[in-house]
MMTF fields as JSON, N, C-alpha, C and O atoms, coordinates in Angstrom:
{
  "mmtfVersion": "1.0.0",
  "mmtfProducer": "UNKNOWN",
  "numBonds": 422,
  "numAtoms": 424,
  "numGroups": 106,
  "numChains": 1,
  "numModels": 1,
  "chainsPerModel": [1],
  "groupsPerChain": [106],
  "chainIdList": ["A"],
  "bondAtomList": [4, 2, 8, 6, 12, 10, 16, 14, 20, 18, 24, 22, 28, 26, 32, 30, 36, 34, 40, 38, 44, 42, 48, 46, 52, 50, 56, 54, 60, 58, 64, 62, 68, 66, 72, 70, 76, 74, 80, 78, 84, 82, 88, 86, 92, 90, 96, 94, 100, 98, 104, 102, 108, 106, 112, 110, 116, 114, 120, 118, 124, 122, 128, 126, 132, 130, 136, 134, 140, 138, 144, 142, 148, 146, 152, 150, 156, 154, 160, 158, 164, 162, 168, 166, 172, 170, 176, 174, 180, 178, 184, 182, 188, 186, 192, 190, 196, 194, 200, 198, 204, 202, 208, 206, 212, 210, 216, 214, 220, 218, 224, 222, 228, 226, 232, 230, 236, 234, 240, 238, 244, 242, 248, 246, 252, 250, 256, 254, 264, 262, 268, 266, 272, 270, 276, 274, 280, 278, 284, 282, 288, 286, 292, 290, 296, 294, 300, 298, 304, 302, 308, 306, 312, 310, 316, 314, 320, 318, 324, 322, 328, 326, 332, 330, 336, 334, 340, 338, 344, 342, 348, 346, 352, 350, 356, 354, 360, 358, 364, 362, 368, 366, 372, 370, 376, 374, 380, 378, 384, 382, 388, 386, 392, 390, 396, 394, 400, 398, 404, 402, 408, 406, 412, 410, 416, 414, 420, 418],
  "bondOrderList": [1, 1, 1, 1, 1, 1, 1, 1, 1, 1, 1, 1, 1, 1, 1, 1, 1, 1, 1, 1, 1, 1, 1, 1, 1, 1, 1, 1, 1, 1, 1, 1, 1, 1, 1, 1, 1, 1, 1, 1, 1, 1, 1, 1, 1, 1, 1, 1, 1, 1, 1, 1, 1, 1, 1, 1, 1, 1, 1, 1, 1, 1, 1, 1, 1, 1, 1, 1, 1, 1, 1, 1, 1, 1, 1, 1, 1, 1, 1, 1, 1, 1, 1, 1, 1, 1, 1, 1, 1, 1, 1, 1, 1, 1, 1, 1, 1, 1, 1, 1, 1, 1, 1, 1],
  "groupList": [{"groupName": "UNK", "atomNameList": ["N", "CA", "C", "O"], "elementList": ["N", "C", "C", "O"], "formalChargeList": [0, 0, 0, 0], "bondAtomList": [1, 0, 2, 1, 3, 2], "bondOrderList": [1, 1, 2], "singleLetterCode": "X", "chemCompType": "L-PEPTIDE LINKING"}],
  "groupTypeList": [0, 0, 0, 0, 0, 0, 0, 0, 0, 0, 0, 0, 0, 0, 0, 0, 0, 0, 0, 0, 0, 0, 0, 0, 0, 0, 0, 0, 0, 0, 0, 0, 0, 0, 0, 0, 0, 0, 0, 0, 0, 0, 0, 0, 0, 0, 0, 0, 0, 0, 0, 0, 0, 0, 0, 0, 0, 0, 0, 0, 0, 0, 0, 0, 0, 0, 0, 0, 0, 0, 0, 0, 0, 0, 0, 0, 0, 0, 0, 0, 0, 0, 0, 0, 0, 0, 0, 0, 0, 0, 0, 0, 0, 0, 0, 0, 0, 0, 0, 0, 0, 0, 0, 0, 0, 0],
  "groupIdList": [1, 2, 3, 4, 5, 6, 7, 8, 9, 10, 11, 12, 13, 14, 15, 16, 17, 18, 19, 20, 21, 22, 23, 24, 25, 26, 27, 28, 29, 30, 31, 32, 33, 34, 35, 36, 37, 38, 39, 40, 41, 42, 43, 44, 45, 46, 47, 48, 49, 50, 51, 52, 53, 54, 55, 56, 57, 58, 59, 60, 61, 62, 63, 64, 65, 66, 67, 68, 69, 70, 71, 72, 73, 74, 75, 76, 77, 78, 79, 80, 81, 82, 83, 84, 85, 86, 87, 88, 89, 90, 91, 92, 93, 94, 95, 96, 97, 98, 99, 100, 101, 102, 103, 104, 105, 106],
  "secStructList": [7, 7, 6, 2, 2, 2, 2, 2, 2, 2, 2, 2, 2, 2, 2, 2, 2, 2, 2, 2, 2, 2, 2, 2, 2, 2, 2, 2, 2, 6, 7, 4, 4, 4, 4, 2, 2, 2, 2, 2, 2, 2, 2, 2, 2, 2, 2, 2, 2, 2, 2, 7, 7, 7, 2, 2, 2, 2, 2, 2, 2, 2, 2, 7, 7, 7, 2, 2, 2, 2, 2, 2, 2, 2, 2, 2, 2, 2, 2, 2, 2, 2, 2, 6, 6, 1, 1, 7, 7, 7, 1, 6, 6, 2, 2, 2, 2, 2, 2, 2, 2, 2, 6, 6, 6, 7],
  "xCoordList": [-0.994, -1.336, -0.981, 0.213, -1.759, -1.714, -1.582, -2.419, -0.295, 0.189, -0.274, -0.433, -0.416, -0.87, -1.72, -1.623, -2.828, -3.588, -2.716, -2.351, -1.575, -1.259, 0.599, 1.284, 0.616, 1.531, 1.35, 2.114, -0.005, -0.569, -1.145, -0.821, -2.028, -2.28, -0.97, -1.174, 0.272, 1.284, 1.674, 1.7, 1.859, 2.652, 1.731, 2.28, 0.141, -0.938, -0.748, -0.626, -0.685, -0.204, 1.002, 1.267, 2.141, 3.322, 3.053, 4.079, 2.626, 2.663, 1.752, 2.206, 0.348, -0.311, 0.623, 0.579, 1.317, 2.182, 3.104, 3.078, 3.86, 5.034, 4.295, 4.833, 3.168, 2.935, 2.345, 2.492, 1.733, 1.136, 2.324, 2.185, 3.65, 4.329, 5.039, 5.85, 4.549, 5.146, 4.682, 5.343, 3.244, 2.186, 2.828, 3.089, 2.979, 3.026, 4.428, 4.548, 5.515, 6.876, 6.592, 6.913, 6.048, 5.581, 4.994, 5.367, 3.939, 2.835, 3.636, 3.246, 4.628, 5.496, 6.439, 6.745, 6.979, 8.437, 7.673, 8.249, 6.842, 6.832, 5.492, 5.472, 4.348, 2.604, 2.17, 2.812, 0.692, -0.126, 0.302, -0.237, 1.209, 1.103, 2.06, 2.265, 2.4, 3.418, 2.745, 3.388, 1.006, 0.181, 0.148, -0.671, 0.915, 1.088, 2.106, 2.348, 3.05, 4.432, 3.538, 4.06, 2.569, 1.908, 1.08, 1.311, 0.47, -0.123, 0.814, 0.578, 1.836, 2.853, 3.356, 3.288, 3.809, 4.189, 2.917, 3.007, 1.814, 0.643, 0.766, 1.347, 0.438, 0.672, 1.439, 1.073, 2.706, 4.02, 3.452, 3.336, 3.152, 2.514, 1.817, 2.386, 0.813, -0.531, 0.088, 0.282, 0.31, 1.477, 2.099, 1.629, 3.27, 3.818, 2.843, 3.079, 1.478, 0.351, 0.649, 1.726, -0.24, -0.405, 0.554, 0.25, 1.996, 2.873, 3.586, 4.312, 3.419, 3.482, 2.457, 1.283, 2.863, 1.895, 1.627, 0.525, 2.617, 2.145, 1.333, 1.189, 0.734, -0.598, -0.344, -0.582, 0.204, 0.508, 1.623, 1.999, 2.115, 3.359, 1.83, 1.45, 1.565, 0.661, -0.419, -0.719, -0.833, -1.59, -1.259, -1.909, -0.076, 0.92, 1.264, 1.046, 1.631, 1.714, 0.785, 1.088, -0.569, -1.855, -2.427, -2.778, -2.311, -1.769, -1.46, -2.18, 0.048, 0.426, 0.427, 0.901, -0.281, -0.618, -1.451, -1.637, -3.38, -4.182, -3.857, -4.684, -2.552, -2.309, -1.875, -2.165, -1.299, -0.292, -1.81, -1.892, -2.811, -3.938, -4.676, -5.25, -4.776, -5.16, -4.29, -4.772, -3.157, -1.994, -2.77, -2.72, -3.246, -3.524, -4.521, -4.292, -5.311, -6.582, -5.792, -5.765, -4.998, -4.924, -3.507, -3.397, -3.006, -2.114, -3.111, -2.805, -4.259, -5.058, -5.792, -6.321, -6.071, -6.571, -5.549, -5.928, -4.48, -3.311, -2.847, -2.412, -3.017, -3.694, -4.153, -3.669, -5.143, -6.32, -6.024, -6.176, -5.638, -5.01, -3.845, -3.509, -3.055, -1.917, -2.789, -2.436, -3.81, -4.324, -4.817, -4.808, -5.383, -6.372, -5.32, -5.587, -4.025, -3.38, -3.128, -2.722, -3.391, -3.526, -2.123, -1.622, -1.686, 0.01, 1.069, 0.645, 1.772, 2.969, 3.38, 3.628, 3.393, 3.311, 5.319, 6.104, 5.583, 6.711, 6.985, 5.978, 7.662, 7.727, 8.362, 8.116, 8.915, 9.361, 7.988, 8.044, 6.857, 5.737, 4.781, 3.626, 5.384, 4.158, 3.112, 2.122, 3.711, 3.02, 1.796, 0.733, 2.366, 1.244, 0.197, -0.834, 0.565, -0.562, -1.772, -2.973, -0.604, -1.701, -2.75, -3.859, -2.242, -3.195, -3.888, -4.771, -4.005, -4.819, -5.756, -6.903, -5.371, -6.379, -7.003, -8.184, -6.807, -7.615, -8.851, -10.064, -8.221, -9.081, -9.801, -10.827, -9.895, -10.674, -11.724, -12.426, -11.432, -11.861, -11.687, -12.408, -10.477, -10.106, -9.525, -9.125],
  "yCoordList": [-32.138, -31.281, -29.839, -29.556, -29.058, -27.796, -26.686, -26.388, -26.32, -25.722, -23.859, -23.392, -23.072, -22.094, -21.37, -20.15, -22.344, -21.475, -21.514, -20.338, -22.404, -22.407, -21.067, -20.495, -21.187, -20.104, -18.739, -17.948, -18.464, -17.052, -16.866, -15.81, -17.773, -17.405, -17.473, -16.976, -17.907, -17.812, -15.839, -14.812, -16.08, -15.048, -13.464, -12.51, -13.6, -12.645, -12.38, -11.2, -13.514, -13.576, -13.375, -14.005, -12.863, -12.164, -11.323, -10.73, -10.637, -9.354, -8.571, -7.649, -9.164, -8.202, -8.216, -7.326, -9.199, -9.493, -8.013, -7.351, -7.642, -6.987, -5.619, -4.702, -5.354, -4.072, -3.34, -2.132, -4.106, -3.668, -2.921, -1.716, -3.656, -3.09, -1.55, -0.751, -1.513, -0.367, 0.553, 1.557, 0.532, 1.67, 2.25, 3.418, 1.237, 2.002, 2.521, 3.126, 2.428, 3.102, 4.316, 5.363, 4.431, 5.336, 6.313, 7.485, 5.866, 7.177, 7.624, 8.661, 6.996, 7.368, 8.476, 9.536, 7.634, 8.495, 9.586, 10.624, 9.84, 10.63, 11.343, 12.521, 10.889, 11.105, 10.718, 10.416, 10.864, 10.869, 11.681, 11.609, 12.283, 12.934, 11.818, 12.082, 10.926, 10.146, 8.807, 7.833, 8.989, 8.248, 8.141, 7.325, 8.823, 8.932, 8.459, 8.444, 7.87, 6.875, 5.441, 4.539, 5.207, 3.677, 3.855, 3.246, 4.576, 5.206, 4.61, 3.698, 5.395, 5.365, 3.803, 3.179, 3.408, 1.457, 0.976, 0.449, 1.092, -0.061, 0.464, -0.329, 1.264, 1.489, 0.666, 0.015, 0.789, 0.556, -1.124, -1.943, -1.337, -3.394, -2.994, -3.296, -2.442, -2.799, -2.568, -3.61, -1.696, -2.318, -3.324, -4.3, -3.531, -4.657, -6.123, -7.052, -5.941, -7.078, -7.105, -7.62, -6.523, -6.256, -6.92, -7.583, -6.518, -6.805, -8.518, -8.938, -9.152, -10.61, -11.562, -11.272, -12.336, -13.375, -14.557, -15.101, -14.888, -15.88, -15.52, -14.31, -16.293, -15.55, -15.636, -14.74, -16.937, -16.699, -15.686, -15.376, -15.213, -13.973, -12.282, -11.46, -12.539, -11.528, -11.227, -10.221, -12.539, -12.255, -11.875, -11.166, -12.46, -12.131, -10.425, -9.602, -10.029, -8.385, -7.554, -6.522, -7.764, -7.651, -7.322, -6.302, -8.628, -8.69, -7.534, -6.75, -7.401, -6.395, -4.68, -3.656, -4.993, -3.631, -2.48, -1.378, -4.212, -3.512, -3.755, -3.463, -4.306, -4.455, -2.8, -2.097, -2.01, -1.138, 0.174, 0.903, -0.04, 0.816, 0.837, 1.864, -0.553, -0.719, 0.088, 0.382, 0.39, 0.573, 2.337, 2.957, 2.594, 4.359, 4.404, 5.087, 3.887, 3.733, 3.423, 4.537, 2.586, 1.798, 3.696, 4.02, 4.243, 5.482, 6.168, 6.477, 6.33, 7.645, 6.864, 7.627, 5.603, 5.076, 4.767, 4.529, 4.734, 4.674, 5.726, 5.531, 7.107, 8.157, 8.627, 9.22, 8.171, 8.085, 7.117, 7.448, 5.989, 4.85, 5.448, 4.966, 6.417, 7.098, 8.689, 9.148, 9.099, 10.02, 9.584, 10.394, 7.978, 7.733, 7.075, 6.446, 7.191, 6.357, 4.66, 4.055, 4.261, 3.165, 2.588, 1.47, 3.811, 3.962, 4.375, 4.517, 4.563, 5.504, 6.574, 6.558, 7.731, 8.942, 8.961, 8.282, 9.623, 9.737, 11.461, 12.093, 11.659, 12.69, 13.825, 14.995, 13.684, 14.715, 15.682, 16.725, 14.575, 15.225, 15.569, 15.907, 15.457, 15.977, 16.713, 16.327, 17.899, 19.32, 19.255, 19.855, 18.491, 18.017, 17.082, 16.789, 16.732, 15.167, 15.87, 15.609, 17.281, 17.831, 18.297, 17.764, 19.665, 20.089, 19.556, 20.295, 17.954, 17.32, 16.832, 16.628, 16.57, 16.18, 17.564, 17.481, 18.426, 19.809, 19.896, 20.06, 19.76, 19.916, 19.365, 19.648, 17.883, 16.644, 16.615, 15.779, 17.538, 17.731, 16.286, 15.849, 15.858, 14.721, 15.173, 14.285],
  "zCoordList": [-13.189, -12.066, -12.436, -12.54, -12.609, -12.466, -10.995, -10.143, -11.164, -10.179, -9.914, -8.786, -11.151, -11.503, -10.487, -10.353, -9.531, -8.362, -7.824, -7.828, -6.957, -5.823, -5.896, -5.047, -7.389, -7.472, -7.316, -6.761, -7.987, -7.749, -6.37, -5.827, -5.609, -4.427, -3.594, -2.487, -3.739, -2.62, -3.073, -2.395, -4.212, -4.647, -4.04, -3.488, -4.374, -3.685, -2.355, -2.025, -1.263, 0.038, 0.105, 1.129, -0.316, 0.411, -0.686, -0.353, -1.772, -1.885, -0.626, 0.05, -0.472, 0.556, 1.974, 2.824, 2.025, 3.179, 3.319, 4.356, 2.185, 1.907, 1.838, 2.459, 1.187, 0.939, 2.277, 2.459, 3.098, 4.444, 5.204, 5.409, 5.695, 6.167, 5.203, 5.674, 4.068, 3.082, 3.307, 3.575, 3.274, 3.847, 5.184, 5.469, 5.816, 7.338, 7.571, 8.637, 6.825, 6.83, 6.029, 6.592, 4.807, 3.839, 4.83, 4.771, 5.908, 6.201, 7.522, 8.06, 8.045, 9.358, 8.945, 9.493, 7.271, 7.163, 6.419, 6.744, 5.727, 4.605, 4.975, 4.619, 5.62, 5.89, 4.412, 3.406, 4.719, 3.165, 1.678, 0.574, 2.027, 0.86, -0.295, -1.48, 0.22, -0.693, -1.364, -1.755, -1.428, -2.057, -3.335, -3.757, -4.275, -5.588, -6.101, -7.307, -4.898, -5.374, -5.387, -6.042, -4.899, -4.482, -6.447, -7.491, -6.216, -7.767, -9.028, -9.821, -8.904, -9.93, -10.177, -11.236, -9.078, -8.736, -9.38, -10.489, -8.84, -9.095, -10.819, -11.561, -11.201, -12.781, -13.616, -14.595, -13.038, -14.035, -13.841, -14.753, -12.398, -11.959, -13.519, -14.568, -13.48, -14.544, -16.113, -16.738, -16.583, -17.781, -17.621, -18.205, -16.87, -17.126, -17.348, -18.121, -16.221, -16.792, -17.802, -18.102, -18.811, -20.048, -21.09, -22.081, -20.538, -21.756, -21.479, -22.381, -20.621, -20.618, -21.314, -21.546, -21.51, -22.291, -21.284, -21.214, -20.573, -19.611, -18.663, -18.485, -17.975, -17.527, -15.956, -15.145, -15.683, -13.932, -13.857, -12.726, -14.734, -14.211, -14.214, -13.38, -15.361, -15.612, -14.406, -13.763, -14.421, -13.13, -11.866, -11.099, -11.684, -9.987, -10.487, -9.599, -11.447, -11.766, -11.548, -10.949, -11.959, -11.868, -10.175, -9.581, -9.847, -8.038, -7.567, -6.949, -7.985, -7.406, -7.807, -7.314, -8.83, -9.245, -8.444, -8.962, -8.011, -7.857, -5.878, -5.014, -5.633, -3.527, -3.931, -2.963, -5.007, -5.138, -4.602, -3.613, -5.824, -5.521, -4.467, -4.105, -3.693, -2.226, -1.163, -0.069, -1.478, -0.998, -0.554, 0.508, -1.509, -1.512, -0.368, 0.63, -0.466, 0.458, 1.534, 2.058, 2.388, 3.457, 3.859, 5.041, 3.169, 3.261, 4.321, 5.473, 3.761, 4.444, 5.376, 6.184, 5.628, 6.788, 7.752, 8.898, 7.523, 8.382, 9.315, 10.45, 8.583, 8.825, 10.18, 11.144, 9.873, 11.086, 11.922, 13.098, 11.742, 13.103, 13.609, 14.691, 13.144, 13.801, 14.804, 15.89, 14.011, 14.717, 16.062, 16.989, 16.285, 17.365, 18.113, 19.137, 17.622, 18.371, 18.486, 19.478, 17.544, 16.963, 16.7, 16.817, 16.292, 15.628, 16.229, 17.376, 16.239, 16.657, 15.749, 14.544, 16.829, 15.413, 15.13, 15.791, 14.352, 13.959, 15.383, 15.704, 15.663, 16.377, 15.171, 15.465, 14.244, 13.862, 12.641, 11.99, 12.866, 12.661, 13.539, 13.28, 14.753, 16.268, 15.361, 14.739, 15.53, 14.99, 13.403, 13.243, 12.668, 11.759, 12.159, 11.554, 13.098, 13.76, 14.609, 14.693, 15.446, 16.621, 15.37, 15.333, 13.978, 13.751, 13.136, 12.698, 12.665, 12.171, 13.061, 12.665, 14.441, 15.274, 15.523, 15.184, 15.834, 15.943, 14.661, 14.795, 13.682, 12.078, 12.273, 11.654, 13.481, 13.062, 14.807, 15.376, 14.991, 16.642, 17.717, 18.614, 17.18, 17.733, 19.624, 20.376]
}
């Protein structure tokens, strides 16, 4: 019996599990501009692919390399679910939120 799918799909489902809530502490505490720490992580994930030989580790790295690059995208759509209210804004960024909704004729 080969166990190998059921290791990588658990391991895929709590990385996307783990990284969802990352985004949304990331874009509360910090806003979008801290999309290049998700950048930098998914990278170092995608080397480390590379340099394993076993393949369900490689692949679960891989995983989390490209949840890391999803990670960038879901930053700036988070974004916008905090602009429409979707979110809860951080208050100590009121003032960046109003003039983004102004920019955005929100």
């Amino acid at each position: 019996m080969n166990l190998n799918g059921i290791i990588v799909g658990t391991a895929v489902f709590l990385i996307i599990g783990i990284c969802h809530p990352i985004v949304i502490k990331m874009e509360y505490n910090w806003g979008k501009k801290c999309w290049w720490v998700l950048l930098a992580v998914g990278l170092l994930f995608a080397v480390a692919s590379l340099c394993f030989q076993d393949t369900t580790i490689s692949t679960i790295l891989g995983a989390a390399a490209f949840s890391c690059f999803w990670g960038i995208h879901e930053m700036f759509a988070q974004e916008r679910r905090v602009l429409r209210g979707w979110f809860p804004e951080n208050p100590k960024r009121h003032a960046y939120y109003e003039a983004r909704r102004k920019e955005m004729g929100m």
